[in-house]
N, C-alpha and C positions, 0 to 999 in steps of 0.2 A: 141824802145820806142821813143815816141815826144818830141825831147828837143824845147827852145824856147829863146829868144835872147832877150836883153833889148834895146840894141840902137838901134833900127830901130823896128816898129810896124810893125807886122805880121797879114795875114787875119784870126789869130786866134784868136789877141784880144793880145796878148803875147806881151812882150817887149824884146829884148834881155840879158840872162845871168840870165833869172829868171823864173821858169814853172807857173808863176801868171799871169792869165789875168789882163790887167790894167782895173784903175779906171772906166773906158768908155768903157770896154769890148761891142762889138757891135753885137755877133753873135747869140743869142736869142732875135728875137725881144718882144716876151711876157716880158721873164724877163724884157729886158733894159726900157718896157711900165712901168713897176712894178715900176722896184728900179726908174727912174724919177715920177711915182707921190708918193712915200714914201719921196722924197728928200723933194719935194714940200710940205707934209704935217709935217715932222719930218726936218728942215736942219739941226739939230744940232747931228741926228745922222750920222753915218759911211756910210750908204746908197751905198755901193759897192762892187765888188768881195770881199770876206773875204779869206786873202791869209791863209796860211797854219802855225800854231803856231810851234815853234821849229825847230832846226837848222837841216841842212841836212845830219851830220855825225850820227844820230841816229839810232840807231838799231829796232826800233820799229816806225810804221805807223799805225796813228789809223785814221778810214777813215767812215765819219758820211754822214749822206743823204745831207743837205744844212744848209745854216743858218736858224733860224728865225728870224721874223721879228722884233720881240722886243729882241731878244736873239743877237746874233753875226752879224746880220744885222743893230742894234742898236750901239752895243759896237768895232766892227770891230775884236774879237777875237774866233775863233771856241768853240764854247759852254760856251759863256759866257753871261750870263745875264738874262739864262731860266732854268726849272729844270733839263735839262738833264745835263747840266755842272754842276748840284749840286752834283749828283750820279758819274757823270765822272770825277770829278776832285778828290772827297774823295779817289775815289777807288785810283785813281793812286798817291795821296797820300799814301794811304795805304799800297800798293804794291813797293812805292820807286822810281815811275816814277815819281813824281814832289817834291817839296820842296816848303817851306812856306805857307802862309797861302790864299785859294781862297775867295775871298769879289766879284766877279761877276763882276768882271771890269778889265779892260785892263790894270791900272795901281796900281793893288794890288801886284804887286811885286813876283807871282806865277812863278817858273822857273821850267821849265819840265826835266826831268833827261833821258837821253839817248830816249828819244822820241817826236814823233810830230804827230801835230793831223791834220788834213783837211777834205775835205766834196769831196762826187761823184762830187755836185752842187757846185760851189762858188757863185754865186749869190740866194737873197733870191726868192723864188716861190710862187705867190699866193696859198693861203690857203698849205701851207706847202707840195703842191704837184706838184714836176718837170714833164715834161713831158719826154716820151720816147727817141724822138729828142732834146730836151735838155741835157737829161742824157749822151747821144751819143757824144753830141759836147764837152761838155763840160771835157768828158774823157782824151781827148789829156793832159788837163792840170792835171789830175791823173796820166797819165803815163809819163809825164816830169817830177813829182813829185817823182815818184821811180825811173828811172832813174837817176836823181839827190842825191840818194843816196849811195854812195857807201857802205855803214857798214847795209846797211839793213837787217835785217834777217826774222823779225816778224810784219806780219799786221792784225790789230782787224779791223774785215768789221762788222758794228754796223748796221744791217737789210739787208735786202735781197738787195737793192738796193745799197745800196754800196757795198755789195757781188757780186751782179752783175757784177758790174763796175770793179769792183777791179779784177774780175776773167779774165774779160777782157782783164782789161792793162794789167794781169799777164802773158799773153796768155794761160791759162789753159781751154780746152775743158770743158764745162758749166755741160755737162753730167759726168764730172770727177771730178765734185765737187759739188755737191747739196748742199744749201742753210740749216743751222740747226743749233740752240743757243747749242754753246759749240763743232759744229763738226772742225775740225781740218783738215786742205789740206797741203800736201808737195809739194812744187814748185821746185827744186832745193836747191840754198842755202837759200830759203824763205819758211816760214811756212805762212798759210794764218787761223786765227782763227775767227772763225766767231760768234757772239751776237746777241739776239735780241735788239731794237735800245732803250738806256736809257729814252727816254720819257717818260713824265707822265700820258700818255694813257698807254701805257702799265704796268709801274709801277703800276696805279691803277687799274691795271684789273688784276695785275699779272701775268699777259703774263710775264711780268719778274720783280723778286725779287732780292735785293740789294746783298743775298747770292749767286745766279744765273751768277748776274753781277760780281762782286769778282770772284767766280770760275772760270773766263775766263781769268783774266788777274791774277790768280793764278798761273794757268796753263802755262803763257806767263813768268811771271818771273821764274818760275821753270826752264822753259826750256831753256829760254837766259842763264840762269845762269851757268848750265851745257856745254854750248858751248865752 
């Protein structure tokens, strides 16, 4: 997997001793079009790569499409500030993976319990939609991300597209793991469980319901726990 170094810039966008593209990540030019006229139109928000929430000794990796643009592209925290962090945050409350209380902001004092959450994308995408060569490049800094973990066991890929991704950096053959809310892949010492993505498109169409969602990281605490 791609590690990546903070002191000295890499032509991946990386800095040494950390798997984050920096601030000024350069290698999608669509996006870096993007996030400079959101800067321009918003300077008060976050307007840049959104690194990855929680620490890297966690046993659990939960892995979302990108930010949004008012969502964690605004607040600078993975699924904070739109409805899918409203669904994502309770449940892992629910389930034990975070503590206190989520207000949709960065400095609500939410602390994640044996888990971390990051996106295929780190930077936000017009109309919520990365491209294929985006999704591509930007994977290096997904698989420096598992890499970086040693205690990993368990990762939630929240839609096909971080399924994708994720199946990727795992190196597990695409054909040995089809995409399906609630199917479950063994990797080695990693399980790979797979969601449809908490959005409020789907939520409201019920492509997936909040009991749906639960069941997934039911299944994820069940089974951490066992180990």
């Amino acid at each position: 997997m791609t590690t990546t170094l903070r002191t000295e810039t890499h032509r991946s966008g990386a800095t040494s001793a950390s798997p984050e593209p920096g601030r000024d990540c350069p290698l999608c030019p669509r996006l870096v079009d993007y996030r400079l006229a959101v800067r321009t139109r918003e300077p008060d928000w976050f307007n840049a790569p959104v690194p990855s929430f929680g620490g890297p000794d966690a046993a659990l990796l939960i892995v979302g499409l990108a930010p949004g643009v008012q969502g964690a592209n605004r607040t600078g925290r993975p699924f904070t500030g739109d409805y899918a962090g409203d669904l994502l945050y309770a449940t892992l409350l629910k389930y034990g993976f975070a503590a206190g209380r989520y207000q949709a902001r960065p400095d609500d004092g939410l602390e994640l319990i044996d888990c971390r959450i990051s996106n295929a994308v780190r930077c936000v995408p017009p109309q919520n939609k990365p491209l294929p060569a985006e999704i591509n490049t930007c994977r290096a800094f997904l698989s420096a991300t598992l890499a970086a973990m040693p205690r990993l066991r368990a990762v939630v890929a929240l839609g096909r597209v971080a399924h994708d991704s994720a199946v990727k950096a795992l190196g597990i053959r695409a054909a040995a793991a089809p995409f399906a809310h609630g199917a479950v892949h063994h990797v080695g010492a990693v399980t790979l469980y797979d969601s449809y993505h908490c959005s409020r498109y789907n939520t409201n169409t019920r492509v997936l319901t909040p009991e749906m969602f639960e069941s997934v990281f039911a299944k994820v605490r069940a089974d951490l726990t066992c180990r």
